[in-house]
C-alpha positions as CSV (number, residue, x, y, z in Angstrom):
1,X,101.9,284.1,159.3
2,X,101.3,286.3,156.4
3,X,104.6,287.6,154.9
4,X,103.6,288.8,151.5
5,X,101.0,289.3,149.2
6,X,100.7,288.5,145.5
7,X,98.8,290.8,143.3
8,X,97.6,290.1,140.0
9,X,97.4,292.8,137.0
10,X,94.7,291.9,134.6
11,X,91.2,292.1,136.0
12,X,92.7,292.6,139.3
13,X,95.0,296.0,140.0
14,X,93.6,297.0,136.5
15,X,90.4,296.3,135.3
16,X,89.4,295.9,131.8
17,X,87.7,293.2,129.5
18,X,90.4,291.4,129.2
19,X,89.0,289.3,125.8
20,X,88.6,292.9,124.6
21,X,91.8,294.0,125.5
22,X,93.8,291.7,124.2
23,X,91.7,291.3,121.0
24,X,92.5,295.4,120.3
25,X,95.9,294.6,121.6
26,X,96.8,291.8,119.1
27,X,95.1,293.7,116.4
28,X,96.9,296.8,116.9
29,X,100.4,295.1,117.4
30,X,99.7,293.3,113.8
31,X,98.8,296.6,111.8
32,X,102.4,297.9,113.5
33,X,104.2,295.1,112.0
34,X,102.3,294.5,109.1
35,X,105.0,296.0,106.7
36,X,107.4,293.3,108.0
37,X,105.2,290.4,108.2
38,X,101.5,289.1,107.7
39,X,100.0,290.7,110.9
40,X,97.3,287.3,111.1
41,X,100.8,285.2,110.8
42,X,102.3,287.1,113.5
43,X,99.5,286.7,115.8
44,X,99.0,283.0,115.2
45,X,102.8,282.4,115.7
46,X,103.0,284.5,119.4
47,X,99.8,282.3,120.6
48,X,101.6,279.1,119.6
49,X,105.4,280.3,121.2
50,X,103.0,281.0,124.9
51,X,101.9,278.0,124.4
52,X,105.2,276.2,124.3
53,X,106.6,278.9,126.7
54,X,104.1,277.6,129.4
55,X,105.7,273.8,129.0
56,X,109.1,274.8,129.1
57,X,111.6,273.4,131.8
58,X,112.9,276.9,133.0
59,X,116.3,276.3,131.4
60,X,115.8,280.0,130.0
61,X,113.9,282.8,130.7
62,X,110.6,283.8,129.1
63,X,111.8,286.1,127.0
64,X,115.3,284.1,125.9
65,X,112.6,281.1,125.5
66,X,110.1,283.7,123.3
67,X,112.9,285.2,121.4
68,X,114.7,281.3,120.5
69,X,111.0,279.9,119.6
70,X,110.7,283.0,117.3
71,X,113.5,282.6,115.4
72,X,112.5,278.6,114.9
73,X,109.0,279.7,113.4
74,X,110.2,283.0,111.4
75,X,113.7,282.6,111.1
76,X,116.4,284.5,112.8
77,X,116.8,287.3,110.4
78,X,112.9,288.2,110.8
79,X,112.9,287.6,114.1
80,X,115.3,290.2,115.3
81,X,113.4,292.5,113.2
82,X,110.3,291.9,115.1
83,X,112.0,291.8,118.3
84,X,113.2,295.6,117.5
85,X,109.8,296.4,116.3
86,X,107.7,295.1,119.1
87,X,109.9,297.1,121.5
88,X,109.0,300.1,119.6
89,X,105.3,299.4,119.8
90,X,105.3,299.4,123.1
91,X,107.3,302.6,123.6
92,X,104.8,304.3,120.7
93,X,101.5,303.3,120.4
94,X,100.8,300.4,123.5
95,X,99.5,303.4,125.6
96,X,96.5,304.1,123.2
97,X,95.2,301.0,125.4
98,X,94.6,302.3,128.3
99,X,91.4,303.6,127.2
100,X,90.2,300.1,127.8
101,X,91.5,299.7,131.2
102,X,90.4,301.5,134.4
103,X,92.7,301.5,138.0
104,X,91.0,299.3,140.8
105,X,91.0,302.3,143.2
106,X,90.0,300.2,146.4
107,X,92.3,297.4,145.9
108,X,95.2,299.7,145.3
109,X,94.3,301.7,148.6
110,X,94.3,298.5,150.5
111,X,97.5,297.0,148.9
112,X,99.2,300.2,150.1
113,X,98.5,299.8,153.4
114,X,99.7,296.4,153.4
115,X,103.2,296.7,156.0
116,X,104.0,292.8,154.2
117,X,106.1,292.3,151.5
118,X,104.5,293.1,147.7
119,X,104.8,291.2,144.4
120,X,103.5,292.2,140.8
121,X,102.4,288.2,140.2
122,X,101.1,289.4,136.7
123,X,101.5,286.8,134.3
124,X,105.3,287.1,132.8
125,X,104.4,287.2,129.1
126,X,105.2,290.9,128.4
127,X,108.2,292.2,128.6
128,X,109.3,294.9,131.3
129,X,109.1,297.9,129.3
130,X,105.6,296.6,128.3
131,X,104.2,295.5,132.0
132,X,105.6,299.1,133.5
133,X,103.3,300.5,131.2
134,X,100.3,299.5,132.1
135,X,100.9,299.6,135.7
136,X,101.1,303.4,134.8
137,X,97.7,302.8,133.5
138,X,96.6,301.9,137.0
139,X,98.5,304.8,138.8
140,X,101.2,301.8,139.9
141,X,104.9,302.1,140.4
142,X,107.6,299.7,140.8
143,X,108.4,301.0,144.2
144,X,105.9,299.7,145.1
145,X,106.3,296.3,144.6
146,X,109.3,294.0,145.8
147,X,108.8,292.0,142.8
148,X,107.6,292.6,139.6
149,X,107.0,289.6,137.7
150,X,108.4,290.4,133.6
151,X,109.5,287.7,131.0
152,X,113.4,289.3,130.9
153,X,113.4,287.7,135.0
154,X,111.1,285.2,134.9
155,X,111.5,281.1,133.9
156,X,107.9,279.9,134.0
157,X,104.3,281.2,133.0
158,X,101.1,280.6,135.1
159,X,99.4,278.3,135.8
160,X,102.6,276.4,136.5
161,X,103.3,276.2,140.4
162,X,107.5,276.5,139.4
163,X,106.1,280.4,138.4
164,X,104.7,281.0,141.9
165,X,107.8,279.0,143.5
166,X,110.1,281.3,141.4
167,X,108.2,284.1,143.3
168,X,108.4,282.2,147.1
169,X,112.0,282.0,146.2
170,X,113.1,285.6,144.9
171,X,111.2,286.7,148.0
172,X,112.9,284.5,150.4
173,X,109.5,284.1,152.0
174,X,108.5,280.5,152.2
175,X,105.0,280.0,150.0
176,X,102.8,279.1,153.0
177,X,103.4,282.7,154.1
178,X,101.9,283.6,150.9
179,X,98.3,285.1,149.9
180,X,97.8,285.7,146.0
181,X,94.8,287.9,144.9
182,X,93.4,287.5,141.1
183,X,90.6,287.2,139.4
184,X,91.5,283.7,137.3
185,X,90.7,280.6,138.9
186,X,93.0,278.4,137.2
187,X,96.0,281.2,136.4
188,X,96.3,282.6,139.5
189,X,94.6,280.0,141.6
190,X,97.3,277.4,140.7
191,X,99.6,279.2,143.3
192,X,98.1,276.8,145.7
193,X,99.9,274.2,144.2
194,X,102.7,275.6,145.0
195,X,101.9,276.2,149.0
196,X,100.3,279.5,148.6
197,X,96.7,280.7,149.8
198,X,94.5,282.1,146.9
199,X,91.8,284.9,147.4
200,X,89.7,286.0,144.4
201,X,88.7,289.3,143.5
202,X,85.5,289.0,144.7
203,X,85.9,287.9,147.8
204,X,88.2,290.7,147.8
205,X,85.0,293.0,147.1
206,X,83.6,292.0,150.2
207,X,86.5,293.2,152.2
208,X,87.4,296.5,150.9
């Protein structure tokens, strides 16, 4: 029996090109730090730190794991620095995004009506000031959701199944009576790994 439904952000509740996006998103966070640090260093170091992120064994969270790689690659000092300045960007000038993004009106309708339970499964590599942004972008709000998935909560990354048992377990809704909807075959279809039943966005299409 279906007990809750997993939503994806990116390409799913808010549509964009996401090799676009995150191209002008990268770009924009390096010419806000550039003062501070080389913004091509920068960008090459945040790749690397989701990288090792996505291995980690879930002794910390994504953002304790971030932070504590950052300070290995650019020393403490710098680090904290960024950390400050990154939260900054994101209150500031993340929003001049959205122009790149546009609301999945249909799949928002249907996710409201929707009497199960209702996660944000967006991949945990923003933080939460960051992630509530753009679900503004989409019209979103996070009482809408039971769960919203942001690296200050969250101890694993997709495609790893621990993410979507992270999720089962929060929920208290075993995974089998879980559907996840996303537009990545491998991100978010990994959830079936975990138990879950996976749905993507186009077959979506054909229901709404």
């Amino acid at each position: 029996m279906l007990k809750a439904v997993l939503f994806d952000l990116d390409g799913t509740l808010l549509l964009s090109d996401e090799e676009e996006f995150y191209n002008a998103y990268f770009k924009a966070l390096g010419e806000f730090c550039k003062d501070i640090v080389n913004p091509y260093k920068l960008v090459e170091k945040i790749q690397h730190i989701i990288k090792i992120i996505t291995m980690q064994d879930g002794k910390m969270t994504n953002y304790e794991r971030f932070m504590n790689e950052m300070s290995k690659e650019m020393g403490e000092e710098l680090a904290k620095k960024l950390e400050e300045r990154f939260n900054t960007f994101y209150a500031t000038d993340f929003d001049k995004l959205k122009s790149l993004t546009l609301p999945n009106e249909s799949l928002i309708k249907w996710m409201r009506e929707l009497k199960t339970k209702r996660v944000l499964a967006t991949n945990p590599i923003f933080p939460r000031i960051a992630i509530v942004k753009r679900m503004k972008w989409a019209g979103l709000r996070e009482d809408e959701f039971d769960i919203v998935t942001v690296m200050e909560d969250f101890h694993y990354l997709k495609p790893r199944k621990e993410y979507y048992l992270e999720i089962s377990d929060k929920l208290g809704v075993p995974a089998d009576g879980c559907l996840m909807i996303g537009n990545d075959e491998i991100l978010d279809g990994a959830c079936t790994k975990a138990g879950m039943e996976f749905k993507s966005i186009e077959e979506m299409k054909k229901e709404l």
